[in-house]
Backbone bond lengths (Angstrom), bond angles and torsions (degrees), N, CA, C in turn:
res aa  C-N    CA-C-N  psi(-1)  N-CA   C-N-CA  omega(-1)  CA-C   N-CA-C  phi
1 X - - - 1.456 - - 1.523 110.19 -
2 X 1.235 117.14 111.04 1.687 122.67 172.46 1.965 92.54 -52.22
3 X 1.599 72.26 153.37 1.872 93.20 171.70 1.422 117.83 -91.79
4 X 1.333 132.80 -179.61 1.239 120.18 -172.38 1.954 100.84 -136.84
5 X 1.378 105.28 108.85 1.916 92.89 -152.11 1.759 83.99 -88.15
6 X 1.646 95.26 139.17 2.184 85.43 173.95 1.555 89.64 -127.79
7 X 1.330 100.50 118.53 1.815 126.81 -175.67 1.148 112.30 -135.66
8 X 1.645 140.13 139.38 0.958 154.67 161.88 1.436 115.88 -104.77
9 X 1.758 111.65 20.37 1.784 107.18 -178.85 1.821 68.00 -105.85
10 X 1.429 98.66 -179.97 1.428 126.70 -178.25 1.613 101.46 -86.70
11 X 1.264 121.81 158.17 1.808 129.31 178.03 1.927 102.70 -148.25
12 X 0.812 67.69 135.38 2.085 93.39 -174.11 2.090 94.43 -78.19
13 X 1.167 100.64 119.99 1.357 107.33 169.37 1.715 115.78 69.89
14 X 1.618 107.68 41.47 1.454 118.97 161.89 1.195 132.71 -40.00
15 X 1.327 135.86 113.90 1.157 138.50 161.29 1.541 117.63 -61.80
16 X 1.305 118.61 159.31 1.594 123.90 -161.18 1.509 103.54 -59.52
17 X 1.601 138.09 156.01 0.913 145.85 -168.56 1.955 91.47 -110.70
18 X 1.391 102.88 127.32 1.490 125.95 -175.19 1.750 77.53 -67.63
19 X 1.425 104.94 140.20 1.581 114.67 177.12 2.049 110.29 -87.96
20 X 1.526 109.63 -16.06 1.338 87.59 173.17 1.640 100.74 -102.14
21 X 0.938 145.40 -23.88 1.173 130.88 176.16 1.881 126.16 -80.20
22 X 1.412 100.02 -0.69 1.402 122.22 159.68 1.174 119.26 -71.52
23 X 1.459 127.36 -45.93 1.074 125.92 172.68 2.011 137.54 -36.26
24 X 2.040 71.62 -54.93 1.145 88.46 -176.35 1.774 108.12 -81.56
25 X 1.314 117.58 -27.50 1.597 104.13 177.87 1.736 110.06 -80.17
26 X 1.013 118.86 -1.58 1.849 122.35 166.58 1.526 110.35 -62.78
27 X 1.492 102.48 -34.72 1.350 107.81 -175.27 1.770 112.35 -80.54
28 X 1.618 120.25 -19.66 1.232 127.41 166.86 1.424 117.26 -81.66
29 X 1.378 121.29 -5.99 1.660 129.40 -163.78 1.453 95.25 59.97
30 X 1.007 125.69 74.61 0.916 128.60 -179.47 2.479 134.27 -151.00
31 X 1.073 92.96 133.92 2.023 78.00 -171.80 1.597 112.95 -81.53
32 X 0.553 143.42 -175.25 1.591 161.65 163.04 1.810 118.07 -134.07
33 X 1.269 127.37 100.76 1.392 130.11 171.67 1.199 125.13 -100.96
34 X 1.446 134.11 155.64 1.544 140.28 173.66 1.637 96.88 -69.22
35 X 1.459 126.46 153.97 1.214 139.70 122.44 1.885 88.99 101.93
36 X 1.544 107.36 -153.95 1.587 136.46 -9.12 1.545 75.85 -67.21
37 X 1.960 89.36 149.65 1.404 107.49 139.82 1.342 135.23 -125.08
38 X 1.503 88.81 105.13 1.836 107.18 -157.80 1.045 114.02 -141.13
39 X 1.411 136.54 154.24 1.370 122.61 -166.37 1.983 114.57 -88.05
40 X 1.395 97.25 -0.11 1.703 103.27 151.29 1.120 117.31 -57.78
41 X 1.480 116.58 -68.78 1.382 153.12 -154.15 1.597 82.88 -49.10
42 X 1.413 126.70 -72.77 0.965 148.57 -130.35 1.998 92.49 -85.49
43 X 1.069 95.00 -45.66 1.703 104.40 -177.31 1.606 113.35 -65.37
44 X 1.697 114.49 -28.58 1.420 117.09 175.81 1.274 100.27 -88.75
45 X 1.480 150.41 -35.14 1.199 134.77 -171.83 1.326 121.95 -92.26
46 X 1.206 91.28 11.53 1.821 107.17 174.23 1.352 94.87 -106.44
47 X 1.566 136.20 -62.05 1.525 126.96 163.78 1.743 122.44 -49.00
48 X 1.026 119.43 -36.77 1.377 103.82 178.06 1.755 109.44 -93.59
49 X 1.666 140.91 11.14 1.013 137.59 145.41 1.487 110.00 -84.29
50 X 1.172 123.21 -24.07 1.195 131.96 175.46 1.820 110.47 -53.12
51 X 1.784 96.16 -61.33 1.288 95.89 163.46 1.253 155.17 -17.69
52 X 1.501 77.73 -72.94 1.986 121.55 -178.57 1.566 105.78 -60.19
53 X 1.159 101.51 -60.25 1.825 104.26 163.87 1.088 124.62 -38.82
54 X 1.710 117.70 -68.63 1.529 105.26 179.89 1.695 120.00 -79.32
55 X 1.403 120.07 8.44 1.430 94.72 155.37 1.220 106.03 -124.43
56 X 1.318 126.13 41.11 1.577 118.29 139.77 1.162 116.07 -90.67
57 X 1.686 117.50 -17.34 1.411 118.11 -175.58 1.570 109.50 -78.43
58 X 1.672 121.38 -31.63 1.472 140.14 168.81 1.489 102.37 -59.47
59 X 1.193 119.74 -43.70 1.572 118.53 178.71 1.743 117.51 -78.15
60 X 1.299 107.71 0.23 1.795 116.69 169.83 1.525 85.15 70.21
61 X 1.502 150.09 36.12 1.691 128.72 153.36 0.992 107.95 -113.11
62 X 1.465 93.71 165.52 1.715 101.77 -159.96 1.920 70.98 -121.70
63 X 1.830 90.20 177.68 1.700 108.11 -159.07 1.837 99.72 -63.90
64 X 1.014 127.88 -28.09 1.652 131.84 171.74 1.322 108.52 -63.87
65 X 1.055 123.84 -28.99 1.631 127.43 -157.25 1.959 101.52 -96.41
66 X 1.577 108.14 -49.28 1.598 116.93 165.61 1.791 107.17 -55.13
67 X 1.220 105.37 -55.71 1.377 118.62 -170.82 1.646 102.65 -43.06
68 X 1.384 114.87 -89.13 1.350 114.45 139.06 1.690 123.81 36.03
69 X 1.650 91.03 -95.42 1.820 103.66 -163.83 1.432 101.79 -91.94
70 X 1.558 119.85 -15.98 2.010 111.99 168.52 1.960 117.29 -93.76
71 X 1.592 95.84 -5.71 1.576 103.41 171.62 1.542 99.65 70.76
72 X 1.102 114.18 36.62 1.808 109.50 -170.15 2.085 95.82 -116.64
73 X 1.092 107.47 157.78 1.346 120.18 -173.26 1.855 99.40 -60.04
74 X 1.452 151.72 149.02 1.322 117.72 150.66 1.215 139.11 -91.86
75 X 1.888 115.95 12.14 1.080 128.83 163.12 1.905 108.00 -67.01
76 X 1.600 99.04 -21.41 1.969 78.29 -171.00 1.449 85.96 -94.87
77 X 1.389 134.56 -19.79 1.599 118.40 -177.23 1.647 102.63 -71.05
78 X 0.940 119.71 -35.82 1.483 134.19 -165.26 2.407 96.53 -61.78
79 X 1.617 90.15 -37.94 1.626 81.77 -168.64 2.005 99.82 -103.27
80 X 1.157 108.56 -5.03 1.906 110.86 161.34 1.332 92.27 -64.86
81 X 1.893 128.37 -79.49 0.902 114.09 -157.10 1.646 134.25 -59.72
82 X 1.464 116.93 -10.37 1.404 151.57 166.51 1.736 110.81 -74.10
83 X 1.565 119.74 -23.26 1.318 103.73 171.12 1.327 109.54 106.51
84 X 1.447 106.62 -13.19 1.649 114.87 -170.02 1.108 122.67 -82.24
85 X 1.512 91.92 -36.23 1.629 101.22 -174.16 1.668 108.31 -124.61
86 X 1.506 100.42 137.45 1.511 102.48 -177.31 1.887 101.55 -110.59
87 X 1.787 85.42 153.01 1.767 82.59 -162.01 1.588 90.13 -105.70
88 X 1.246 115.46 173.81 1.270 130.67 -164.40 1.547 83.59 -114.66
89 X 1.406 108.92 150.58 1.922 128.95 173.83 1.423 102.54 -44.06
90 X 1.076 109.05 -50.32 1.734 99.89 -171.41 1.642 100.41 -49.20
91 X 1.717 106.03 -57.44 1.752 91.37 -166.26 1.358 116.74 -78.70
92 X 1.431 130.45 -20.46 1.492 128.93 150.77 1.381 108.25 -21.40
93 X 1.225 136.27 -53.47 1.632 163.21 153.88 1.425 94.99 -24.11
94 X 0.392 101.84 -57.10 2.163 99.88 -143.14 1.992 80.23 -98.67
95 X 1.609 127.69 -26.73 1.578 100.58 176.39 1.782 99.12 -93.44
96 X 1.189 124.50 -12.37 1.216 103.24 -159.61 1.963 85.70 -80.76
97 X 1.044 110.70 -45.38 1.910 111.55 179.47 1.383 107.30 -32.94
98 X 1.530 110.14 -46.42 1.791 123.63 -165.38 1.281 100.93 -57.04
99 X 1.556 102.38 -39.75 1.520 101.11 -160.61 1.551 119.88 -100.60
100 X 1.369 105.65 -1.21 1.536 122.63 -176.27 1.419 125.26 73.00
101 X 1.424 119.55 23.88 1.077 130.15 179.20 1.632 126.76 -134.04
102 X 1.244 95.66 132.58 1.780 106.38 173.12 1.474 108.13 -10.05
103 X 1.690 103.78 126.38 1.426 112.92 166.09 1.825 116.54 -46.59
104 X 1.185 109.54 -52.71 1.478 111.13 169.40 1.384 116.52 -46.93
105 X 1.317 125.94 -27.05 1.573 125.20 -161.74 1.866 110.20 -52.47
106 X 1.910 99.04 -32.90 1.298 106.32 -136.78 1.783 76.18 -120.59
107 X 0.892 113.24 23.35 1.789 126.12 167.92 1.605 115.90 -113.55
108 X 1.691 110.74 -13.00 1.301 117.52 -155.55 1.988 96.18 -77.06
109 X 1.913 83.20 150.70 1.448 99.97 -177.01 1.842 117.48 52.87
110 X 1.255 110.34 24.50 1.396 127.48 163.17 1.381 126.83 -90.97
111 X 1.538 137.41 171.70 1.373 123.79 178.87 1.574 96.10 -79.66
112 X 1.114 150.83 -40.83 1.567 154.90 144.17 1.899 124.81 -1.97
113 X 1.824 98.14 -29.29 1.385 93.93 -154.67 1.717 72.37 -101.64
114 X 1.989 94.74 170.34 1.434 97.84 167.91 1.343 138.79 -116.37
115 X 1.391 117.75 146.77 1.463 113.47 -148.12 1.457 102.17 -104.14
116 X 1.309 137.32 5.31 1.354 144.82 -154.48 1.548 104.98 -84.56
117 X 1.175 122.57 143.48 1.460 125.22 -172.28 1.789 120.02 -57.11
118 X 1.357 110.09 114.74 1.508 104.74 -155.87 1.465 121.77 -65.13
119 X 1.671 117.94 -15.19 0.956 115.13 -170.45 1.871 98.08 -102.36
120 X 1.337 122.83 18.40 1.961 108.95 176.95 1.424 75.80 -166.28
121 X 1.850 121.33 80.68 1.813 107.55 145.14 1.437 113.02 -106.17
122 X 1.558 81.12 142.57 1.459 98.70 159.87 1.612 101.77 -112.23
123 X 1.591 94.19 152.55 1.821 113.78 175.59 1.536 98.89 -149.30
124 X 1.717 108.94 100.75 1.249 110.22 163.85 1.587 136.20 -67.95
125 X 1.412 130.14 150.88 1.325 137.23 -164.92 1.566 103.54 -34.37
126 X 1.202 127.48 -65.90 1.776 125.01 -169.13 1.808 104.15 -70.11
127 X 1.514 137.77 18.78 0.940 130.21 -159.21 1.961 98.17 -127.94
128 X 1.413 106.37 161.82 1.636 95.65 -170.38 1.676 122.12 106.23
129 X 1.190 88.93 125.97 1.996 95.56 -173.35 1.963 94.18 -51.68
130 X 1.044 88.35 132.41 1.241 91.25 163.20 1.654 111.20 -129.17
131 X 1.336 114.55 157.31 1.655 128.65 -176.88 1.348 99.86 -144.04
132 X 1.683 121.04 114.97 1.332 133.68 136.15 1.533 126.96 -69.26
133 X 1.108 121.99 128.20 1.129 144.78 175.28 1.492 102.55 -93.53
134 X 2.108 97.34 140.54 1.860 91.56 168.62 1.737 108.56 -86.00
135 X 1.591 121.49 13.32 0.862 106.80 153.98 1.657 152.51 -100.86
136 X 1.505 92.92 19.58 1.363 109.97 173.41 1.875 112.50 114.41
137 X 1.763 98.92 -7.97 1.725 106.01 -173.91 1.907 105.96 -66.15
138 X 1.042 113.76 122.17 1.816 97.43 152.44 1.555 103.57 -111.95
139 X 1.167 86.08 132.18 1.887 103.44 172.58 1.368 147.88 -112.07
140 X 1.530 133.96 62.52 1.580 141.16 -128.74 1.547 95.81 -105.64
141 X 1.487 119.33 134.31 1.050 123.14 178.03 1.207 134.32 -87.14
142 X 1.491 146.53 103.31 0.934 134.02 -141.37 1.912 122.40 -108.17
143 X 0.817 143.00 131.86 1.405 130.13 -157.49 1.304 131.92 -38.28
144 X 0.869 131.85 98.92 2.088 122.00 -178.67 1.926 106.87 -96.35
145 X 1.078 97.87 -174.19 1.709 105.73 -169.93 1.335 120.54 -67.00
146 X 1.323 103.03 -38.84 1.698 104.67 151.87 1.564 116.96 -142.86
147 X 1.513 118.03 -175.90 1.587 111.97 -151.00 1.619 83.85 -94.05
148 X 1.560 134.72 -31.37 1.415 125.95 -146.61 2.159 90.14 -108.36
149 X 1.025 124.73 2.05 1.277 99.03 -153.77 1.944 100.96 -140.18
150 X 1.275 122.78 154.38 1.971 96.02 -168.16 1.483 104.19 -83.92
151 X 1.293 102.55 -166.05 1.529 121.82 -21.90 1.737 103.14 -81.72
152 X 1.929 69.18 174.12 1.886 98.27 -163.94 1.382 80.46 -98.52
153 X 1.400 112.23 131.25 1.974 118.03 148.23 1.151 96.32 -84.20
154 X 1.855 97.32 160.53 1.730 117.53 171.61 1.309 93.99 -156.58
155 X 1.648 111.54 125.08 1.465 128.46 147.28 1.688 125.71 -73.36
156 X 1.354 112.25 82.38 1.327 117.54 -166.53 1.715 101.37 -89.78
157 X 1.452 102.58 146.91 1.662 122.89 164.52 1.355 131.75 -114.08
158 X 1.147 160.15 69.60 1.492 144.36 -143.48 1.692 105.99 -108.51
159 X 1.046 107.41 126.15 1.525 109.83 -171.40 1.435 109.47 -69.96
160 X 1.274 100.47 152.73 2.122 101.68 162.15 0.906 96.24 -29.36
161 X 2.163 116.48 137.87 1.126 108.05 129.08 1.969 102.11 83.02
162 X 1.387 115.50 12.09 1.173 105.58 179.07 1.497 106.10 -131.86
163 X 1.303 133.00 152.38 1.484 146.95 151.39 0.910 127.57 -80.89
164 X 1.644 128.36 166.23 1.505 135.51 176.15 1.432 86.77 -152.56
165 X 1.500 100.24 127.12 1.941 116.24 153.28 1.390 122.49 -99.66
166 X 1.177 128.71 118.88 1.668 130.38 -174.51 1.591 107.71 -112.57
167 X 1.137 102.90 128.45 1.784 113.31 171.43 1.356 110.42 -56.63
168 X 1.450 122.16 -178.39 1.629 116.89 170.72 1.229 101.93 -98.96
169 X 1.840 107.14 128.31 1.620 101.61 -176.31 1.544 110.65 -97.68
170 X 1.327 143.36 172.54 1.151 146.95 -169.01 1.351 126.37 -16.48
171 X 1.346 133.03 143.17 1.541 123.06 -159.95 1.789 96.34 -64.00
172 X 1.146 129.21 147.53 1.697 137.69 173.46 1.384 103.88 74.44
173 X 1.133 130.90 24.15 1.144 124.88 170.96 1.628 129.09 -82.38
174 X 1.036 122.67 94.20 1.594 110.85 -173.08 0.978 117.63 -109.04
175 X 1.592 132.77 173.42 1.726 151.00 -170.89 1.430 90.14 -127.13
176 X 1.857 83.75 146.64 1.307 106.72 177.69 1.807 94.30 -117.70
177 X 0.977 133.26 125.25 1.782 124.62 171.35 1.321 105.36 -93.84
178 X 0.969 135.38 162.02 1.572 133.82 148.33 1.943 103.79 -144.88
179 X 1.038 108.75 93.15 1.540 109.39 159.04 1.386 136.44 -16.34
180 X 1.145 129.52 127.54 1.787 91.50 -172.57 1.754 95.19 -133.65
181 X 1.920 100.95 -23.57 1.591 90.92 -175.68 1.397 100.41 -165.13
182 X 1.438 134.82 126.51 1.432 135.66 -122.78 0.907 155.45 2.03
183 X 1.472 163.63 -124.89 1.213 138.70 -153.52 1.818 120.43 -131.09
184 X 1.020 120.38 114.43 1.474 120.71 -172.84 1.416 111.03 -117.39
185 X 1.430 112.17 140.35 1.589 126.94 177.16 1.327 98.86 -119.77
186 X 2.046 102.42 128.55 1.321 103.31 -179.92 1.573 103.48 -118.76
187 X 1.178 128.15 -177.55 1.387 131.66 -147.00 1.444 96.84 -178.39
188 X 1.782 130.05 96.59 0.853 159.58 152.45 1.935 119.09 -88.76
189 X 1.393 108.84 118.98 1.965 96.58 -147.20 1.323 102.44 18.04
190 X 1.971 101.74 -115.36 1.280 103.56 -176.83 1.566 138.80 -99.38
191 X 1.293 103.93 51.27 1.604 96.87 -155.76 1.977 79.65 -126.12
192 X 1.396 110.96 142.69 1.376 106.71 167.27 1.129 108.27 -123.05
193 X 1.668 123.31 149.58 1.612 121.35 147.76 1.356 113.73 -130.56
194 X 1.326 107.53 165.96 1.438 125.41 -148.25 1.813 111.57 -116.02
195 X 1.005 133.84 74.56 1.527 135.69 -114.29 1.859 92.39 -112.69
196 X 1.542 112.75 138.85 1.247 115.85 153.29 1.272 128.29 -111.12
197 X 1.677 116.91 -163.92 1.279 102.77 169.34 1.857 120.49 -81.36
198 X 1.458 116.70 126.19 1.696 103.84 178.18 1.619 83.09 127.44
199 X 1.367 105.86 -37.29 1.929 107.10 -147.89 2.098 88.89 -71.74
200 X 1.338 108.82 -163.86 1.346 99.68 -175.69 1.634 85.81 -177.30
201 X 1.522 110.03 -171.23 1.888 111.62 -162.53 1.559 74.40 -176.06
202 X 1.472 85.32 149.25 2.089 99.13 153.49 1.630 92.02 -157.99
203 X 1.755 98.57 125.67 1.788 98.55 -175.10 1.744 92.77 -145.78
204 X 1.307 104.28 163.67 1.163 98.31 -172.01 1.312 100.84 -92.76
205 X 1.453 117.26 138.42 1.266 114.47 165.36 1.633 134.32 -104.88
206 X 1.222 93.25 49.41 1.668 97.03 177.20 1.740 113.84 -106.88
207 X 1.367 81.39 36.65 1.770 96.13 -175.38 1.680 95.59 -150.39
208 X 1.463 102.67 125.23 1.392 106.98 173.90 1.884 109.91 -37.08
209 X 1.720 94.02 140.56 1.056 97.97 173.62 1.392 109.06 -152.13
210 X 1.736 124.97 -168.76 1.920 120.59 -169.48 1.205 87.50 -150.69
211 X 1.475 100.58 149.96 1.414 123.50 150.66 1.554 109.26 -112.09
212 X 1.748 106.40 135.66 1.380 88.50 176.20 2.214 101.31 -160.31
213 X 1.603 85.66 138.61 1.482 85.48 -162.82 1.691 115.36 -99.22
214 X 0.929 136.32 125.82 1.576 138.08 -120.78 1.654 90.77 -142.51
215 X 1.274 100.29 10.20 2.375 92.77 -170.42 1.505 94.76 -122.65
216 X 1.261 113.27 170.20 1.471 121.09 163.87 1.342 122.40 -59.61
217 X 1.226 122.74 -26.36 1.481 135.28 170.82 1.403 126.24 -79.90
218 X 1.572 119.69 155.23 1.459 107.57 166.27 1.609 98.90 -82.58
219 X 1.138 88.75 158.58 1.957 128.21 168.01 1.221 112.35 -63.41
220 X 1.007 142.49 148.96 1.444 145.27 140.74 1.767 119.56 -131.05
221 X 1.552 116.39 142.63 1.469 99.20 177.57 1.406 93.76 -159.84
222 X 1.066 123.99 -166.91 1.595 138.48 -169.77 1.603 90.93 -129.48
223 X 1.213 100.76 144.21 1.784 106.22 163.77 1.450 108.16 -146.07
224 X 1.443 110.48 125.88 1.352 120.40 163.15 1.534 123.61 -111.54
225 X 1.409 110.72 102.01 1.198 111.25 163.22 1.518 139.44 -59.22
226 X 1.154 110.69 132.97 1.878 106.73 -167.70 1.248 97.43 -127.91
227 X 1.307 131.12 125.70 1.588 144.22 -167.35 1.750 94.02 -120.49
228 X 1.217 92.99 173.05 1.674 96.04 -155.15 1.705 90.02 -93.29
């Protein structure tokens, strides 16, 4: 049985989009892809439904109740947590928020999570989850103290001239920015700052917020997420 991948990052060399289940992911901003069918493929979407399951079951919701607070259909949560369907980073995103737990949580014991000795890692420059955005974000993950628990580092890039929109992630959840090399404007609801290199921010992000780069240059910054 092919898998059914549900992602909202972009994929190089798409297979045709099934027309009834398109419908409904247009309405999530969201893609729908064929495959992989591989015995990776198959080994992560069995670990990360594996996940998703047991801490919705720790969180007392049943599949209406997740469905619900991540805005996701519960026929595609119903076939992640079944193994069927593999989710793309963006929606890892939007269940780990639902569920109030570390993005890593719902990565754990996957080829994704990290296995490197916790007390001396190294993670060289080409190494690290990375997520492209079609809006210009690159996002590389950078090592924290453990793979399931915060904070999460992020080596972020934002091109000239590009934006990022973020949902509100888990209640107490905040960002740490630190600038490292031209100029970033952040946007927490309504409060803005206007960021250099050296400069830094800590806002909570359990309220929609933007990144957005306004100079001729790309951006660069560090982000540490801190979950409650």
């Amino acid at each position: 049985m092919k898998k059914t991948v549900i992602t909202d990052v972009q994929f190089l060399n798409t297979e045709p989009i099934a027309a009834a289940i398109a419908d409904e992911m247009r309405a999530e901003r969201a893609e729908t892809l064929s495959g992989p069918d591989s015995a990776a493929g198959r080994d992560l979407a069995r670990s990360i439904g594996e996940n998703v399951a047991r801490w919705r079951a720790q969180r007392g919701f049943d599949l209406a109740t997740l469905a619900e607070r991540s805005d996701l259909p519960v026929d595609h949560l119903r076939l992640v947590e079944a193994g069927d369907g593999l989710p793309g980073l963006r929606m890892i995103w939007r269940l780990a928020s639902a569920l109030g737990v570390p993005f890593g949580a719902l990565l754990e014991h996957t080829m994704l999570s990290e296995n490197a000795d916790p007390d001396f890692r190294v993670q060289r420059a080409d190494r690290g989850r990375v997520v492209s955005t079609p809006g210009g974000l690159r996002s590389r993950s950078l090592p924290s103290a453990t793979a399931n628990r915060p904070p999460e580092v992020y080596d972020l890039t934002l091109a000239s001239g590009a934006f990022e929109t973020a949902e509100a992630h888990a209640t107490d959840t905040y960002e740490h920015i630190v600038v490292t090399a031209g100029r970033l404007v952040v946007q927490a609801g309504e409060r803005v700052a206007e960021l250099g290199p050296g400069d830094s921010i800590v806002f909570r992000a359990d309220v929609p917020h933007r990144y957005e780069n306004r100079a001729g240059e790309a951006a660069r910054a560090l982000l540490i997420m801190l979950y409650a």
